[in-house]
C-alpha positions in Angstrom: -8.5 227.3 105.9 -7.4 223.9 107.2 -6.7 220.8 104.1 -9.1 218.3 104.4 -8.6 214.8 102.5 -10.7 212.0 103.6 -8.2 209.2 102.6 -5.5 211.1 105.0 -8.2 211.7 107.6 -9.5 207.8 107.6 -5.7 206.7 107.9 -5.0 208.5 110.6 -7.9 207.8 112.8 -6.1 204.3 112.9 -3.1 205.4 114.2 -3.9 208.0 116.6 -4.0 206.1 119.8 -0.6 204.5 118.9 0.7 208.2 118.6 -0.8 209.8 121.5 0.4 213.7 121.7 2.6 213.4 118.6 -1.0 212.9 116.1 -1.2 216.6 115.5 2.7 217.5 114.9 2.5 214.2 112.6 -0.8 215.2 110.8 0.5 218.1 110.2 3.6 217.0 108.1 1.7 215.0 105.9 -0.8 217.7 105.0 2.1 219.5 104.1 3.8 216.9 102.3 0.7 215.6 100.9 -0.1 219.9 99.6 3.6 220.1 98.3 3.2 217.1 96.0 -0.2 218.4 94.7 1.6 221.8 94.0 4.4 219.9 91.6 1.9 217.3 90.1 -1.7 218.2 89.0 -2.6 214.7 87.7 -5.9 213.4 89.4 -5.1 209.7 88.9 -2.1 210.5 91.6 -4.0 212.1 94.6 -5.0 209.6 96.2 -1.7 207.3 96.1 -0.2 211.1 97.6 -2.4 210.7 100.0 -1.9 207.4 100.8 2.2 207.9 100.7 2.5 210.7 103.1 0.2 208.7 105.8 2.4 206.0 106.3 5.6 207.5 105.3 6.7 207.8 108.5 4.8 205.5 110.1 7.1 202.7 111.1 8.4 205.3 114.2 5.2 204.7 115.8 3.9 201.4 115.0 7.6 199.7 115.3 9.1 202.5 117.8 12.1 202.9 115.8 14.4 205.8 113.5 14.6 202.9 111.1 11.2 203.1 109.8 11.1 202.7 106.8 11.1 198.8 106.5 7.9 199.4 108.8 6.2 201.8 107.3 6.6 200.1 104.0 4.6 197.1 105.9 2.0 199.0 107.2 1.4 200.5 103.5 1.7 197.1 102.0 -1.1 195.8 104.7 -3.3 198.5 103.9 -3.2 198.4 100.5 -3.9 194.6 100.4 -6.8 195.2 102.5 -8.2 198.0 100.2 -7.9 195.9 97.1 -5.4 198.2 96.0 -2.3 196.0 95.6 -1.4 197.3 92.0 -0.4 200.6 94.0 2.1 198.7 96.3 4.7 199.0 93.9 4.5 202.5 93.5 3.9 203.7 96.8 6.4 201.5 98.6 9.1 203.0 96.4 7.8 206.4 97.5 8.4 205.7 101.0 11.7 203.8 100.7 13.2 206.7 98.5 11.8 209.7 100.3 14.8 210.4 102.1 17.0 209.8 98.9 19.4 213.1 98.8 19.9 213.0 94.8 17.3 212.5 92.3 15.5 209.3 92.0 15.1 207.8 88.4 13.9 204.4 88.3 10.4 202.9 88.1 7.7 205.5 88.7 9.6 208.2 88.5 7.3 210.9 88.5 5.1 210.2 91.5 8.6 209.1 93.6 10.5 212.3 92.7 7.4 214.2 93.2 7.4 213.1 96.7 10.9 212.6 97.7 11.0 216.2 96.9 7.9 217.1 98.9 9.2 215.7 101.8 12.5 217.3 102.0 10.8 220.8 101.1 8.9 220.0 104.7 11.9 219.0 106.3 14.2 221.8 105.0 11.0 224.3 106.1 10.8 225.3 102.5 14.5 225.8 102.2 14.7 223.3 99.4 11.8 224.7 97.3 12.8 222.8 93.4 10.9 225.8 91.7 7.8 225.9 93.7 6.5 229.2 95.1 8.0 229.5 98.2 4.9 231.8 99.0 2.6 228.6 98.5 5.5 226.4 100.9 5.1 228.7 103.6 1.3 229.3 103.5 1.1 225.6 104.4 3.3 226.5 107.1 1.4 228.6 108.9 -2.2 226.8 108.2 -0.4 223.6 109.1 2.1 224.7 112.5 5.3 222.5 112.9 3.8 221.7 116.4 7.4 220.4 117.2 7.3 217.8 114.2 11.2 218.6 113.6 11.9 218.9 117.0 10.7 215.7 117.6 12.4 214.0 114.8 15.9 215.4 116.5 15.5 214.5 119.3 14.7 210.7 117.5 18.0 210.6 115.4 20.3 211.7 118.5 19.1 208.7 120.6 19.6 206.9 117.6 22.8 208.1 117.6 23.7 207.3 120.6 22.4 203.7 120.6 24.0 203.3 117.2 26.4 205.5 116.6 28.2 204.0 113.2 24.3 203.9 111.5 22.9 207.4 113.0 20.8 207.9 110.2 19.4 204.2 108.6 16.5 205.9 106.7 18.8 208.4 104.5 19.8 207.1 100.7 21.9 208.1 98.4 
């Protein structure tokens, strides 16, 4: 059976002209992100602002055509959030996006819904490779529900022209 969250589905009905044939190989990822964070945190209140995170977490590569997306996509969050009446969630969810390619532990403000999804992202990207304690059973049933439709592919292919047009910064969205 396929995920279903209205927030997520709403969100992306904005973008999808902007992302033409990538919509399904990017809708994809965040239903898996979006699933990995509910399987490490099963507080209610934080659904939503999941939700919310792993639509425009990536975001900025359409709407601003670039690998250095994440000032973007923090934009486009900050835009929508504003317009929702939910500005008390910028805060939090901007520091999701601008730490979700972190490569060590994040421990700062919010703490628990930024780990929660820097670490659901890189289980995604590391196809369940990096798993911090979660069934990988549960990983890869999202796999299969939810095909890479050539998500990662795609992202490669991203960071080596990036590379090439800027080869001393090849990877601008990667912390430490």
């Amino acid at each position: 059976m396929e995920p279903f969250n209205r927030t997520i589905e709403q969100l992306m009905l904005r973008f999808k002209p902007l992302m033409g044939t990538d919509y399904v190989k990017y809708r994809n990822h965040i239903y898996r992100v979006f699933l990995n964070c509910l399987l490490m945190d099963k507080q209610d209140e934080n659904i939503e602002k999941y939700a919310v995170a792993a639509v425009f977490h990536d975001i900025g590569i359409w709407t601003d055509n670039t690998i250095d997306y994440l000032d973007p996509s923090i934009k486009q969050v900050e835009k929508y959030l504003d317009e929702s009446c939910r500005g008390d969630w910028v805060e939090e969810i901007s520091r999701m996006i601008n730490w979700h390619h972190k490569v060590s532990r994040y421990e700062g403000d919010y703490s628990k819904t930024v780990e929660t999804f820097r670490k659901a992202d890189w289980m995604d990207v590391s196809f369940g490779i990096m798993a911090f304690g979660v069934s990988r059973k549960k990983i890869r049933e999202s796999r299969i529900n939810l095909q890479n439709e050539g998500f990662h592919f795609f992202l490669i292919k991203k960071i080596a022209l990036n590379f090439l047009q800027h080869p001393l910064n090849p990877l601008p969205m990667f912390k430490k």
